[in-house]
C-alpha positions in Angstrom: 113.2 90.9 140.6 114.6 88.5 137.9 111.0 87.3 136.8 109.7 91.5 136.3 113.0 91.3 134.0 112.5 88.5 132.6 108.5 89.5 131.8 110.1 92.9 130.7 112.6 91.3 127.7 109.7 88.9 126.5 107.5 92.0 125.8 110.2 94.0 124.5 110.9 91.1 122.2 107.1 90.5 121.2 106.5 94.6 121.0 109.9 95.2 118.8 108.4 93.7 115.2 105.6 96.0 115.6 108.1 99.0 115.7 109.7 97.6 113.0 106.9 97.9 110.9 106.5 101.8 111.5 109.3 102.3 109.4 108.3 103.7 105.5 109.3 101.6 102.5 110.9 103.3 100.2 111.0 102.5 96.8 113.8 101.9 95.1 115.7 103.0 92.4 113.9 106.6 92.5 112.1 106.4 88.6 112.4 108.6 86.0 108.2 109.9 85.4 106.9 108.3 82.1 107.5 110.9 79.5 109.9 112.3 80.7 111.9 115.3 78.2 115.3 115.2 80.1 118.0 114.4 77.4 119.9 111.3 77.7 123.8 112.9 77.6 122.2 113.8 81.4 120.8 110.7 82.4 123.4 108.9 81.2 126.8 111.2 82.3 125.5 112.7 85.3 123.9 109.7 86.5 121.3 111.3 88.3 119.1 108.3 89.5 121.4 106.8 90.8 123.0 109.3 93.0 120.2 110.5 93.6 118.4 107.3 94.8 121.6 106.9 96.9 121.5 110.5 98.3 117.9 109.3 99.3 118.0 106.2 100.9 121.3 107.8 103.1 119.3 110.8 104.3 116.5 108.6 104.8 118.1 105.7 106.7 116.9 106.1 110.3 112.9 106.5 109.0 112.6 103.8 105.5 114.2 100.9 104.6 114.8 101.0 100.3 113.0 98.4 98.6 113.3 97.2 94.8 110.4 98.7 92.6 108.1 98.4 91.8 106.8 97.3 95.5 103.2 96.0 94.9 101.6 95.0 98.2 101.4 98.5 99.1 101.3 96.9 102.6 102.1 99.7 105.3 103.5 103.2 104.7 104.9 103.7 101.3 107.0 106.3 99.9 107.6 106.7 96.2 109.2 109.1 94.5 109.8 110.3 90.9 112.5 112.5 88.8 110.1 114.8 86.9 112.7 117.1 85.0 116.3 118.1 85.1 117.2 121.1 82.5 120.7 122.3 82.1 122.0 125.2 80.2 125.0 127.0 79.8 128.5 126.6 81.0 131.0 127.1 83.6 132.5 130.1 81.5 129.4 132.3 81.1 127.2 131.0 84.4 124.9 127.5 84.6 120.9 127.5 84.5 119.7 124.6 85.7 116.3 123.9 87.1 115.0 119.7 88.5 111.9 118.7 89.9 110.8 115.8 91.7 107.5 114.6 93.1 106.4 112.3 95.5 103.3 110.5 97.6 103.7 108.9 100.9 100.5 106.2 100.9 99.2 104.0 103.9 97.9 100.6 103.0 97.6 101.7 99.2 95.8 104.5 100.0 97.3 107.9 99.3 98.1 110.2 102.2 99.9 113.2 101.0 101.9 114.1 98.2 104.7 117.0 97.2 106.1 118.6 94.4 110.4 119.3 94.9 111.9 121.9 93.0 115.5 123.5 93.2 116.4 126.0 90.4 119.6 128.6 90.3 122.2 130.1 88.9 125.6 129.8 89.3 128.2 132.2 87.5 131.5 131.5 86.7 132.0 128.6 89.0 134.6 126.4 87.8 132.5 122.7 88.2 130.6 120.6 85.9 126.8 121.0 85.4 126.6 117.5 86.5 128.1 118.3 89.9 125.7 121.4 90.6 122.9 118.9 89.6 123.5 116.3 91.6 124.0 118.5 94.5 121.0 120.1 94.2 119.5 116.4 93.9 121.1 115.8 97.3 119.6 119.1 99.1 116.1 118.1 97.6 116.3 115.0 99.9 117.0 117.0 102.5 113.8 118.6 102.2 112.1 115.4 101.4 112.8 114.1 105.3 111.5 117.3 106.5 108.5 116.8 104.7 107.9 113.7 106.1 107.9 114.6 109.5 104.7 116.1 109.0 103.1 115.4 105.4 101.3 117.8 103.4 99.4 116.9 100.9 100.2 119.6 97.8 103.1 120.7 99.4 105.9 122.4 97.2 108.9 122.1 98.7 112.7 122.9 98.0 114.2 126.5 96.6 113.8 128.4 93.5 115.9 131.5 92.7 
């Protein structure tokens, strides 16, 4: 009986860096796309990337570990994701507009498997917070959506809500 045990651990142990390996890389800190029109007094106050890169990477946990970018190799499953847009106007007094967008790919081996377009857009009236607090947690829900999205991959797949 202690030899089938015995047997049992060693292939665990040999089997358990193959598991490993099934988890997605995610790259780390989430960019900002190249181009990008979103005005600094945002990036820089509401610090949006990294929140958001946080918010990612903690909803995330149990399926990727976050890597620096750019990660290179492309060895395995890859995810990589990009801040396209965040647009803010008004104020707390008369109601807040504000409208981000995200995209990402998930690629296997450097190939490209499936990719999605995030979007969360609202309005809020009269709310006494700071623009940069309704952004950043409509950063977080997006990542919620982002892990559903993984569990089965669509390629073109909008996801997120728009009001």
């Amino acid at each position: 009986m202690h030899r089938t045990a015995a047997c049992f651990l060693a292939l665990a142990c040999i089997a358990a860096p193959a598991f490993g390996n099934d988890r997605i890389r995610l790259e780390t800190p989430v960019p900002f796309v190249e181009g990008h029109e979103i005005e600094d007094e945002i990036i820089s106050h509401c610090g949006i990337q990294e929140d958001f890169t946080s918010a990612l990477v903690r909803e995330l946990r149990r399926v990727a570990n976050p890597e620096p970018a750019p990660i290179e190799d492309m060895a395995g499953r890859v995810l990589k994701v990009e801040i396209v847009d965040a647009v803010w106007g008004g104020n707390w007094f008369i109601g807040q507009d504000q409208t981000i967008r995200v995209r990402g790919a998930l690629y296997q081996d450097g190939e490209r498997l499936a990719g999605f377009e995030g979007i969360m857009s609202g309005r809020e009236a009269g709310l006494p917070q700071s623009g940069c607090y309704s952004m950043k947690t409509r950063f977080r829900a997006l990542t919620w959506y982002i892990k559903r999205w993984l569990r089965d991959p669509v390629d073109g797949a909008r996801i997120g809500l728009q009001a």
